[in-house]
C-alpha positions as CSV (number, residue, x, y, z in Angstrom):
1,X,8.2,24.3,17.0
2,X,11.8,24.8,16.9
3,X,13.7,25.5,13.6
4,X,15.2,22.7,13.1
5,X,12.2,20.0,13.7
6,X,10.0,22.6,11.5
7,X,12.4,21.7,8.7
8,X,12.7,18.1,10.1
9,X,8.8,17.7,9.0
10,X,9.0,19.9,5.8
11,X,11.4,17.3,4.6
12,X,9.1,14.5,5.6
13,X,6.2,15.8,4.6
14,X,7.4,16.0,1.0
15,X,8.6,12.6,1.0
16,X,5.6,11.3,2.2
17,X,2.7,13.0,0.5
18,X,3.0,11.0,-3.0
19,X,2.8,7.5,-0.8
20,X,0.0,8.5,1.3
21,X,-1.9,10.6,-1.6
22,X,-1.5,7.3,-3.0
23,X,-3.4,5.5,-0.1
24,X,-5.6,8.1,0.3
25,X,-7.1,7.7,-3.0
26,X,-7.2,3.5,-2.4
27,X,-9.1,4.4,0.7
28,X,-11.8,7.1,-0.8
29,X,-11.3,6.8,-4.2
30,X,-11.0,10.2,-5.7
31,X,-7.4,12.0,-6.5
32,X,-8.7,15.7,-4.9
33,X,-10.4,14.0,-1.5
34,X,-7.3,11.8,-1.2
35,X,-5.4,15.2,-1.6
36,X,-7.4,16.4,0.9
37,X,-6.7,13.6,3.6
38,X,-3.1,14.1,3.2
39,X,-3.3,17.5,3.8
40,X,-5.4,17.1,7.3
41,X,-3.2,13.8,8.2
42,X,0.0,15.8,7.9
43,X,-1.4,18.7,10.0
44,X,-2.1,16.4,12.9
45,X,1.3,14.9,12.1
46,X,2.7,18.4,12.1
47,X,0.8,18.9,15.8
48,X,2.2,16.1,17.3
49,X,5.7,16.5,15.4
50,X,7.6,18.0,19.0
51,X,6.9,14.9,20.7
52,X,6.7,12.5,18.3
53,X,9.5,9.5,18.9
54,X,10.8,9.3,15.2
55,X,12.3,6.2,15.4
56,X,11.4,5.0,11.8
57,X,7.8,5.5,13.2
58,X,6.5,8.8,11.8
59,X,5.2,7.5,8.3
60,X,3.4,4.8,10.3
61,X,1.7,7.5,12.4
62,X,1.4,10.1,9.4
63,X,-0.3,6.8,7.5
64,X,-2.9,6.2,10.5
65,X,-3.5,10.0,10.7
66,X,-4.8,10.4,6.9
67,X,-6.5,6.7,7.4
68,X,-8.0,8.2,10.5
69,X,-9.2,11.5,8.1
70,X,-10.3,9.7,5.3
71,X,-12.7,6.7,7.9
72,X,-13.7,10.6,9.9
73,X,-14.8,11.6,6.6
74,X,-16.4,8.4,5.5
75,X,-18.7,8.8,9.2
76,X,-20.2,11.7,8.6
77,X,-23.9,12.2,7.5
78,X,-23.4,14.3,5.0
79,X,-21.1,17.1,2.9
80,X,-21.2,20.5,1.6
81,X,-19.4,19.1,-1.3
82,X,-21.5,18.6,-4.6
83,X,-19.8,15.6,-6.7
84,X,-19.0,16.5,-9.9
85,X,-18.1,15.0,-13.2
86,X,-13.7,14.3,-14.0
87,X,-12.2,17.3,-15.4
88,X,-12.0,16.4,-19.5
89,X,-9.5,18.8,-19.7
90,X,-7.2,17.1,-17.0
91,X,-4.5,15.0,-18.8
92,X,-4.1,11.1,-17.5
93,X,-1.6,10.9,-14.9
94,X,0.0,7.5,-17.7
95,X,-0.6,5.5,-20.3
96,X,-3.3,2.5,-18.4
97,X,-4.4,1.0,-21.7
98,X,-3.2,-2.5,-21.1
99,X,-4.9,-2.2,-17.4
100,X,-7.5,0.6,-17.3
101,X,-10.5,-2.1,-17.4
102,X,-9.1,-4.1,-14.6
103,X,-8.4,-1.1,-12.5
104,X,-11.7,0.6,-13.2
105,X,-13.2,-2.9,-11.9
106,X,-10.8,-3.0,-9.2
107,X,-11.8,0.5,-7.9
108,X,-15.6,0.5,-8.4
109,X,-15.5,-3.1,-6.3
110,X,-13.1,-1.4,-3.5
111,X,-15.3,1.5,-3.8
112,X,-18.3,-0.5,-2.9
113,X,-17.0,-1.9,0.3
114,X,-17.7,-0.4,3.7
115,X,-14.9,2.2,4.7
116,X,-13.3,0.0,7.9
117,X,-13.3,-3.2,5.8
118,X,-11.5,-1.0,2.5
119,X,-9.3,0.5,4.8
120,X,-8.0,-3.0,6.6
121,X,-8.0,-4.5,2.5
122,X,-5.1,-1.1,1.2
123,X,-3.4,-1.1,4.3
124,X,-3.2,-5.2,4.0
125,X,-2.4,-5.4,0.2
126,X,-1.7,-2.0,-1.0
127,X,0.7,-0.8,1.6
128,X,1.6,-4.2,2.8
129,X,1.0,-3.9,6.3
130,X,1.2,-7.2,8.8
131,X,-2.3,-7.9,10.8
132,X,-0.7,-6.5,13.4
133,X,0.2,-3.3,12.2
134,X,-2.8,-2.8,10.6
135,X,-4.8,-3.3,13.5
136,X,-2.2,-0.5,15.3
137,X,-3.0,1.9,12.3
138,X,-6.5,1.3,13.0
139,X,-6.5,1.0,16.7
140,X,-8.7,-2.1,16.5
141,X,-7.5,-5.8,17.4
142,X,-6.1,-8.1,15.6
143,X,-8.7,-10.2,15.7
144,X,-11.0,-7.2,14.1
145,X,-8.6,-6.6,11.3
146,X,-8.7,-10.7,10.3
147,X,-12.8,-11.0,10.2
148,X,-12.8,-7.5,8.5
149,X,-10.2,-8.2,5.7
150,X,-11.8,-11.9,5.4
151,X,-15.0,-10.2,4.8
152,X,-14.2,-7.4,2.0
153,X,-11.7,-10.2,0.2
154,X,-14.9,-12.4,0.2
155,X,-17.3,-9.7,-1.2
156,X,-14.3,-8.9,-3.6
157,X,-13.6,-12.4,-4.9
158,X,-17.5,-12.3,-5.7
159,X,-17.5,-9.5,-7.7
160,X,-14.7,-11.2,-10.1
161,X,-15.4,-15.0,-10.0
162,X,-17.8,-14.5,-13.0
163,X,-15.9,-11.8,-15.1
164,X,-12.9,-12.0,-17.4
165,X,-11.2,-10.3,-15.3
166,X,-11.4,-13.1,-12.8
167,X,-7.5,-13.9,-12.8
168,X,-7.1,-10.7,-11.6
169,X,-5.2,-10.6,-7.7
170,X,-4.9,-7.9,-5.4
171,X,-0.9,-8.4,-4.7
172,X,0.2,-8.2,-8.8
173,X,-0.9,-5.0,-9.6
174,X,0.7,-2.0,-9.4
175,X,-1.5,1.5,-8.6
């Protein structure tokens, strides 16, 4: 890679991680495996940087490579890694009192939805994406992205329609 695209990516890279750390952990809900997405998304980002046509298009395809790592992940049988309780000693990343019970919710129901039909819910909701973009991120049809995000918003709605936290909606808060 010549000089000046290596430095090219550097500066992307570091304005990218935080937003797609951020989607990461929507998608697999733990900070260090999101982390870990990142990291393998931007090194096939980094592979394909040469001929990559950066048109305004290169978060769109470093955003499908860490979805693409973290549903890779999701499909395997099984990991070396041994799941562990939080750090205590790890201080909060903000003060979440007013919201911490409707995230927690929010989370444990995302976290209990298959990994295609969570992935077509963050890229929808959390990152905003059109059907059709979505679909493109996922290299699935449109069609697949509609029945999928109609099924996890259904499963979703049913987890909150008999708690409190039943007002809660998908677009008004902010992770």
């Amino acid at each position: 890679m010549r000089e000046r695209d290596e430095a090219e990516f550097v500066a992307f890279a570091q304005g990218a991680r935080e937003r797609l750390r951020r989607t990461a952990f929507l998608l697999c809900g733990d900070w260090d495996r999101a982390s870990d997405h990142v990291q393998e998304g931007l090194i096939r980002v980094y592979a394909a940087w040469p001929r990559l046509e950066r048109a305004g298009r290169e978060y769109a395809y470093a955003r499908k490579a860490v979805v693409s790592a973290v549903l890779d992940h999701a499909r395997r049988r099984s990991s070396t890694e041994l799941v562990i309780e939080p750090d205590p000693e790890r201080p909060a990343d903000g003060d979440f009192v007013d919201t911490l019970t409707a995230r927690a919710a929010l989370m444990e129901a995302l976290a209990g939805l298959p990994p295609r039909q969570r992935a077509c819910v963050v890229l929808r909701y959390f990152e905003d994406l059109s059907v059709a973009d979505t679909a493109t991120a996922l290299g699935c049809s449109q069609g697949n992205v509609k029945s999928q995000t109609a099924r996890a918003l259904d499963r979703l709605r049913s987890v909150f329609e008999d708690s409190p936290l039943g007002e809660l909606t998908l677009g008004a808060t902010s992770w």
